[in-house]
Biopython code that builds the backbone (N, CA, C, O; Angstrom):
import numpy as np
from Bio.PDB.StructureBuilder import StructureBuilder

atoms = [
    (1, "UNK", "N", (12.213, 34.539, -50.580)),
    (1, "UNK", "CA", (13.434, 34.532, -49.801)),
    (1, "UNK", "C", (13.310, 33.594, -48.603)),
    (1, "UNK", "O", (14.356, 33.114, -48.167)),
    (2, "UNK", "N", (12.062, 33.251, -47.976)),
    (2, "UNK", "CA", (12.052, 32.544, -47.056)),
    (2, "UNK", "C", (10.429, 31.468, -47.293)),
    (2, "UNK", "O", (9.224, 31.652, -47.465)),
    (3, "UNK", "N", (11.221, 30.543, -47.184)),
    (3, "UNK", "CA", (10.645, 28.862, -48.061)),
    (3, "UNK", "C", (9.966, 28.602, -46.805)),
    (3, "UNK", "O", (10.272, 28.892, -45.648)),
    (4, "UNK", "N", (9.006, 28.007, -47.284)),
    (4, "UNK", "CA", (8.488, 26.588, -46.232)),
    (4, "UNK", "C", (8.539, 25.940, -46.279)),
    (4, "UNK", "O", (8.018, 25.679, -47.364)),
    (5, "UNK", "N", (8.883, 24.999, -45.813)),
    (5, "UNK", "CA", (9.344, 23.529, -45.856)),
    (5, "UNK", "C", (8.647, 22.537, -45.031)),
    (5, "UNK", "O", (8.290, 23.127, -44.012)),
    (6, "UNK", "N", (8.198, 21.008, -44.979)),
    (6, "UNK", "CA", (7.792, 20.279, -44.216)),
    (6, "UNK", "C", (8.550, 19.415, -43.491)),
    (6, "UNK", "O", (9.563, 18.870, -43.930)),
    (7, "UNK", "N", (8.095, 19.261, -42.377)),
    (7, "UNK", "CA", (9.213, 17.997, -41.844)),
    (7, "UNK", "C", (9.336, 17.004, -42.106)),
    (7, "UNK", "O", (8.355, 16.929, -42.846)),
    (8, "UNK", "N", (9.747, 16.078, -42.135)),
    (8, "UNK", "CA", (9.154, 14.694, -43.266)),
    (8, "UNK", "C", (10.179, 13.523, -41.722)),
    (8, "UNK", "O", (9.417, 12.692, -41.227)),
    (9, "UNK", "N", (11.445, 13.508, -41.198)),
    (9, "UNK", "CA", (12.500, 12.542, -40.616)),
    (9, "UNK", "C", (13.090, 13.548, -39.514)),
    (9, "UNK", "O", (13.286, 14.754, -39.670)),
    (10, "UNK", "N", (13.252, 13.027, -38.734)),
    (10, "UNK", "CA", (14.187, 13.872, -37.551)),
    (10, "UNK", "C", (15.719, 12.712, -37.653)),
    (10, "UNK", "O", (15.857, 11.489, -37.664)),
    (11, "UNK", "N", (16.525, 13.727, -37.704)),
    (11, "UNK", "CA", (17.525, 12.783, -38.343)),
    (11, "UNK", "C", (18.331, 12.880, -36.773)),
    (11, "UNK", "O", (18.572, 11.810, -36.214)),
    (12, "UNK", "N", (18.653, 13.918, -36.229)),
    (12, "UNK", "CA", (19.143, 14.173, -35.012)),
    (12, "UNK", "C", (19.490, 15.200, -33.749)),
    (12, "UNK", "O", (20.138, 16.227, -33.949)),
    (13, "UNK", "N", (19.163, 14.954, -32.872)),
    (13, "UNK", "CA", (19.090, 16.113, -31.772)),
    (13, "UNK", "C", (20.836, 16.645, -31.673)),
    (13, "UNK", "O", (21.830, 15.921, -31.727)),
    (14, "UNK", "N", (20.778, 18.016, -31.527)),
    (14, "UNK", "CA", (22.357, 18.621, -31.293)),
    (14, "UNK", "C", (22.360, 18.592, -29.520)),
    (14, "UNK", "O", (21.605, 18.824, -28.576)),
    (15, "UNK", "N", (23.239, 18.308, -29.701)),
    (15, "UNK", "CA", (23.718, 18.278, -28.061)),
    (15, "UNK", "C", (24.251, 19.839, -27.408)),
    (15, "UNK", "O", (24.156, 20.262, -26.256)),
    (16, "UNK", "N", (24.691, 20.320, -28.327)),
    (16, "UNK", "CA", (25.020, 21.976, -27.979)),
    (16, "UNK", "C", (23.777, 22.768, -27.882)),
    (16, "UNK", "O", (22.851, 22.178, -28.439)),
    (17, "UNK", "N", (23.434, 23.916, -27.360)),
    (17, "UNK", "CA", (23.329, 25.072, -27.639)),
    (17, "UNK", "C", (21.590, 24.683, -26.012)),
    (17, "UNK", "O", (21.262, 23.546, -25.673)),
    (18, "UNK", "N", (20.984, 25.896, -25.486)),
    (18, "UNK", "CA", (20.178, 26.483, -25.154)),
    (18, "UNK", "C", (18.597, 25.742, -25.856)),
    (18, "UNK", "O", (18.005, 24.842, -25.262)),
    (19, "UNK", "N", (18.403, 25.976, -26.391)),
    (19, "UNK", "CA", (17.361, 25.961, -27.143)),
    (19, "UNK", "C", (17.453, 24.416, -27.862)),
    (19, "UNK", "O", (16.662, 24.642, -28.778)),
    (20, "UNK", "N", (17.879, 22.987, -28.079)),
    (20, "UNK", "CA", (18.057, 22.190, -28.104)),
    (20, "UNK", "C", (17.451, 22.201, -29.605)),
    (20, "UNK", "O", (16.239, 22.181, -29.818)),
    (21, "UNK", "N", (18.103, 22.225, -30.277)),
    (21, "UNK", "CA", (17.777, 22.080, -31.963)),
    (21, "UNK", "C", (17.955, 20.793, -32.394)),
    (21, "UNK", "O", (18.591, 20.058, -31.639)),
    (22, "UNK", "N", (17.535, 20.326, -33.459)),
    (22, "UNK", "CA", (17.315, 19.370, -33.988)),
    (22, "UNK", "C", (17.649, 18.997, -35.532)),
    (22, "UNK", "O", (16.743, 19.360, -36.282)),
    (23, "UNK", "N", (18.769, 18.339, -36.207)),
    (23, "UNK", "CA", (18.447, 18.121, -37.517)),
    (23, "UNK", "C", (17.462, 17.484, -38.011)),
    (23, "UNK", "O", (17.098, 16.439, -37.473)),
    (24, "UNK", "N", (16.751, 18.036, -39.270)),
    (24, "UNK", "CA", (15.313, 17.234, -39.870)),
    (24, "UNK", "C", (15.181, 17.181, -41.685)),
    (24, "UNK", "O", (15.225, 18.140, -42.455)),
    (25, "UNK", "N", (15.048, 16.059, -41.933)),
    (25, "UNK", "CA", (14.642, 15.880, -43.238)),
    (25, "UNK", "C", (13.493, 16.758, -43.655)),
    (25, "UNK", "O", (12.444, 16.735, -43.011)),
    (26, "UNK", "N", (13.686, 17.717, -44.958)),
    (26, "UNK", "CA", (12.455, 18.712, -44.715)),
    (26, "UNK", "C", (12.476, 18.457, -46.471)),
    (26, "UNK", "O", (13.478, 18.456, -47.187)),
    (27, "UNK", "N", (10.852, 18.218, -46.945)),
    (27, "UNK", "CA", (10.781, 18.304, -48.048)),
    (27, "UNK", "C", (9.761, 19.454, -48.389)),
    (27, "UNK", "O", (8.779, 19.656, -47.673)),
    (28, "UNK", "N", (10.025, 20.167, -49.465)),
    (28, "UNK", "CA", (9.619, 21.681, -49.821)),
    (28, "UNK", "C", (9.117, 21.720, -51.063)),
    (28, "UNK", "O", (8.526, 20.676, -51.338)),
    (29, "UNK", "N", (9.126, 22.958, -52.389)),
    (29, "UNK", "CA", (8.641, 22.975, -53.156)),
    (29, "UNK", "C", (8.716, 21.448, -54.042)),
    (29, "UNK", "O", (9.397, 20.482, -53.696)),
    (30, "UNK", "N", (7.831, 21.522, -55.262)),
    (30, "UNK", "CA", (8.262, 19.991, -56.239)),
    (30, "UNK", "C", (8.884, 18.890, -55.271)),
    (30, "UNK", "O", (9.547, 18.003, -55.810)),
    (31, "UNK", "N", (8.722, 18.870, -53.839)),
    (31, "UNK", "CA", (8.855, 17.714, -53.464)),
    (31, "UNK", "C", (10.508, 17.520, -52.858)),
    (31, "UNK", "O", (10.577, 16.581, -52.065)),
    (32, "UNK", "N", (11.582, 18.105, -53.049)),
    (32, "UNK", "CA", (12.670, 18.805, -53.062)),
    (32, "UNK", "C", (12.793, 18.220, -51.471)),
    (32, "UNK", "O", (12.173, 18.685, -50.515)),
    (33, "UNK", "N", (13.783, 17.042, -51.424)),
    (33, "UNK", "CA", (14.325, 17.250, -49.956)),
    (33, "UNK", "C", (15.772, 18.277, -49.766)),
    (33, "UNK", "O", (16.745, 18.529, -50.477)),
    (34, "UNK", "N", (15.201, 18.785, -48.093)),
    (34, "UNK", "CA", (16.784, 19.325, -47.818)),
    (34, "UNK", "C", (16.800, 18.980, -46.700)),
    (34, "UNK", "O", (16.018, 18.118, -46.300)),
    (35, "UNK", "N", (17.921, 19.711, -45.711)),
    (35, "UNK", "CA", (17.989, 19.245, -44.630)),
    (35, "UNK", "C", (17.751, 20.790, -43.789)),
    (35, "UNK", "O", (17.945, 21.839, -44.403)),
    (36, "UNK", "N", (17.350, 20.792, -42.452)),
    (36, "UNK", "CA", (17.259, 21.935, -41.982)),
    (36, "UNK", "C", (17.231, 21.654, -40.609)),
    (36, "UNK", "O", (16.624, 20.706, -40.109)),
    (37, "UNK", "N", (18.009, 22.632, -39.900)),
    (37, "UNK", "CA", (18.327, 22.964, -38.510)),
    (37, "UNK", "C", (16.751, 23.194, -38.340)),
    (37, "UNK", "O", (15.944, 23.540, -39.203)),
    (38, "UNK", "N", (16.537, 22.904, -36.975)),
    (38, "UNK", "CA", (14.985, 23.319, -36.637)),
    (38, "UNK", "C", (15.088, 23.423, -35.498)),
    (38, "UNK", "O", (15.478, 22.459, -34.841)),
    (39, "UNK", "N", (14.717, 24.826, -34.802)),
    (39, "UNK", "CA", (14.525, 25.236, -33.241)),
    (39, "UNK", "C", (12.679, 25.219, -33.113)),
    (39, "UNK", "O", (11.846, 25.627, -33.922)),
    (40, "UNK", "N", (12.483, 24.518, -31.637)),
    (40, "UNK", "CA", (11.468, 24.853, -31.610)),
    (40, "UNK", "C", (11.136, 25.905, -30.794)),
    (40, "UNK", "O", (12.010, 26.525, -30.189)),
    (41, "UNK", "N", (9.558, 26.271, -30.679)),
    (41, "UNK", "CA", (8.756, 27.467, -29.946)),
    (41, "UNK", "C", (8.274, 26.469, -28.494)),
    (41, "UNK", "O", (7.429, 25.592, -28.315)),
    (42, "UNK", "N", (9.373, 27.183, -27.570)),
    (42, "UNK", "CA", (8.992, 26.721, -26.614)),
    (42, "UNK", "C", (9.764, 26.939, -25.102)),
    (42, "UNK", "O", (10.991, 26.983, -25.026)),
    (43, "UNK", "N", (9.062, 27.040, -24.165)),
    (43, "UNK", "CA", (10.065, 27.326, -23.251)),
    (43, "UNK", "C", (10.596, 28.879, -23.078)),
    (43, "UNK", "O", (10.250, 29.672, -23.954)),
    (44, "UNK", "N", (11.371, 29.322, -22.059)),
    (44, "UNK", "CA", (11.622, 30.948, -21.541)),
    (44, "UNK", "C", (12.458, 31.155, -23.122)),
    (44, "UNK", "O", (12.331, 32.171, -23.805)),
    (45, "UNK", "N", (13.239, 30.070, -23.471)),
    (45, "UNK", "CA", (14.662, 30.494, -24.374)),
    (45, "UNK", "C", (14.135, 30.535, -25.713)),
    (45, "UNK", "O", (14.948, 30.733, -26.617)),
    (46, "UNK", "N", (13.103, 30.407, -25.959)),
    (46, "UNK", "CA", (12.475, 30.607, -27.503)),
    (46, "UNK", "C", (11.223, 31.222, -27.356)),
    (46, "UNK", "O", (10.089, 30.833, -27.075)),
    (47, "UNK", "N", (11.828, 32.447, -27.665)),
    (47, "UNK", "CA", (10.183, 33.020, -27.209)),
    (47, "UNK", "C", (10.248, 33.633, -28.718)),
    (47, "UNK", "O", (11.230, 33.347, -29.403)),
    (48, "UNK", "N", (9.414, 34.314, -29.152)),
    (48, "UNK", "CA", (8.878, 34.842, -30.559)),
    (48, "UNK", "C", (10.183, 35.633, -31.058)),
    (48, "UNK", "O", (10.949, 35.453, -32.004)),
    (49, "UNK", "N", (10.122, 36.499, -30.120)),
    (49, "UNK", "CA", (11.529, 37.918, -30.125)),
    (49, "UNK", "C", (12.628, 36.994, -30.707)),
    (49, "UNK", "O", (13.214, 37.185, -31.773)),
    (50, "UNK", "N", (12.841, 35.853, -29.758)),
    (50, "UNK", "CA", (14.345, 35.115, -30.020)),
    (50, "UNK", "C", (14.816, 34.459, -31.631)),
    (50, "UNK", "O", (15.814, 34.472, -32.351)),
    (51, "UNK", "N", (13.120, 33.781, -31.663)),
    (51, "UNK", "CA", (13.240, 33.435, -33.241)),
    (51, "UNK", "C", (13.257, 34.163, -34.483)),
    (51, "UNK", "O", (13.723, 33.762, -35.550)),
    (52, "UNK", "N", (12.638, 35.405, -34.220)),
    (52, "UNK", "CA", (12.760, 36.552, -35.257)),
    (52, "UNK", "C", (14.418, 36.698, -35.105)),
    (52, "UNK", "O", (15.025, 36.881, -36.160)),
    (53, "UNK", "N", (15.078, 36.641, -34.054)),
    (53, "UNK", "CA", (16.552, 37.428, -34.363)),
    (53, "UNK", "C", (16.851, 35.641, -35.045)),
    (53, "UNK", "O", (17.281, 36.107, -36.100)),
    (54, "UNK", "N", (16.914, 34.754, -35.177)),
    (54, "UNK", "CA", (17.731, 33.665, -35.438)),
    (54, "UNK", "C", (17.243, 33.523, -36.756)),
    (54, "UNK", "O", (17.936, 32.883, -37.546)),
    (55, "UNK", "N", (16.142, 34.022, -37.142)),
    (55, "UNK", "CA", (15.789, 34.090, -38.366)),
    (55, "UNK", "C", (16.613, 35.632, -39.222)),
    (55, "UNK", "O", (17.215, 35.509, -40.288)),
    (56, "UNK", "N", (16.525, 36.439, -38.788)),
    (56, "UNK", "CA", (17.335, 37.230, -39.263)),
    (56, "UNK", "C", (18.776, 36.837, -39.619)),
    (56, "UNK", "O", (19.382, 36.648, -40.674)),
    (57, "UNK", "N", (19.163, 36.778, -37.957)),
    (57, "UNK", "CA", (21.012, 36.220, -38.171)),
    (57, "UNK", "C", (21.117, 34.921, -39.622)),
    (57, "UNK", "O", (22.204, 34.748, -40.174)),
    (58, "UNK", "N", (20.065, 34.254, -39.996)),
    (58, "UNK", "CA", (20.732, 33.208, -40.884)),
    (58, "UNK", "C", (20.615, 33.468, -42.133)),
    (58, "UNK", "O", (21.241, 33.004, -43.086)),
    (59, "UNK", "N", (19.290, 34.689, -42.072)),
    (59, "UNK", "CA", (19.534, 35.453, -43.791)),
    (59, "UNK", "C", (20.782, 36.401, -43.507)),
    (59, "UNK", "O", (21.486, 36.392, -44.517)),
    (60, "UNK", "N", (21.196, 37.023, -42.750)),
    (60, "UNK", "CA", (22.167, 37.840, -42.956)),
    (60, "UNK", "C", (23.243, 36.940, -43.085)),
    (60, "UNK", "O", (24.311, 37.459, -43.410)),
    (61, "UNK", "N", (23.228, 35.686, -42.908)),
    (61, "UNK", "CA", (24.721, 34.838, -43.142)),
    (61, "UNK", "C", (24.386, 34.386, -44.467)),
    (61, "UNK", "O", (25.261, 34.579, -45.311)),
    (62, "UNK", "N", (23.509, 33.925, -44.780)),
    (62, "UNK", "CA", (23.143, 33.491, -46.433)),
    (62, "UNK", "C", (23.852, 34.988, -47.044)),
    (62, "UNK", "O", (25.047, 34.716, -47.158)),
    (63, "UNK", "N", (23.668, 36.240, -47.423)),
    (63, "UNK", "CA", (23.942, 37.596, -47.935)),
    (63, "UNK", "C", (25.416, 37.717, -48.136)),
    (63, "UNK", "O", (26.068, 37.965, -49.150)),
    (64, "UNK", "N", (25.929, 37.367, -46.342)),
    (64, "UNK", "CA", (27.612, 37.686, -46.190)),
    (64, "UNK", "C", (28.684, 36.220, -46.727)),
    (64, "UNK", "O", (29.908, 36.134, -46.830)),
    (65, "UNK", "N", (27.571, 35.200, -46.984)),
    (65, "UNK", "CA", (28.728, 34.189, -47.012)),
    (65, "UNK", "C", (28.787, 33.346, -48.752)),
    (65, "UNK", "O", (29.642, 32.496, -48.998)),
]
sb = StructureBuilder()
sb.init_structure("model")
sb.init_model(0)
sb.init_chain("A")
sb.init_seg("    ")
for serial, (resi, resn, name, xyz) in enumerate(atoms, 1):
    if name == "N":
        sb.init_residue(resn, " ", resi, " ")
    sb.init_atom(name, np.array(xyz, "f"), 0.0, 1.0, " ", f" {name:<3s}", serial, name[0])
structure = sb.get_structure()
């Protein structure tokens, strides 16, 4: 349910949000590119706690959507 993926391209920084995320070229199983939002670990606003809930909130949107 939850992949690992490598980073391979940083395609682009989001200008919104706290935590300054990043789009990134991520290639995964068989080599398989996708693309993936990526927050990093760092700073008061990403602390462990924060990423467990943002990891939650995006399987519970994968489920509901």
């Amino acid at each position: 349910m939850i992949s690992t993926v490598k980073a391979v391209t940083f395609v682009k920084a989001f200008k919104s949000g706290r935590t300054c995320p990043c789009l990134m070229l991520c290639e995964g199983d068989l080599r398989a590119h996708t693309e993936a939002v990526v927050k990093f670990y760092a700073g008061k606003e990403s602390t462990r706690t924060g990423l467990i809930c943002e990891l939650l909130a995006s399987l519970f949107a994968r489920i509901w959507i």
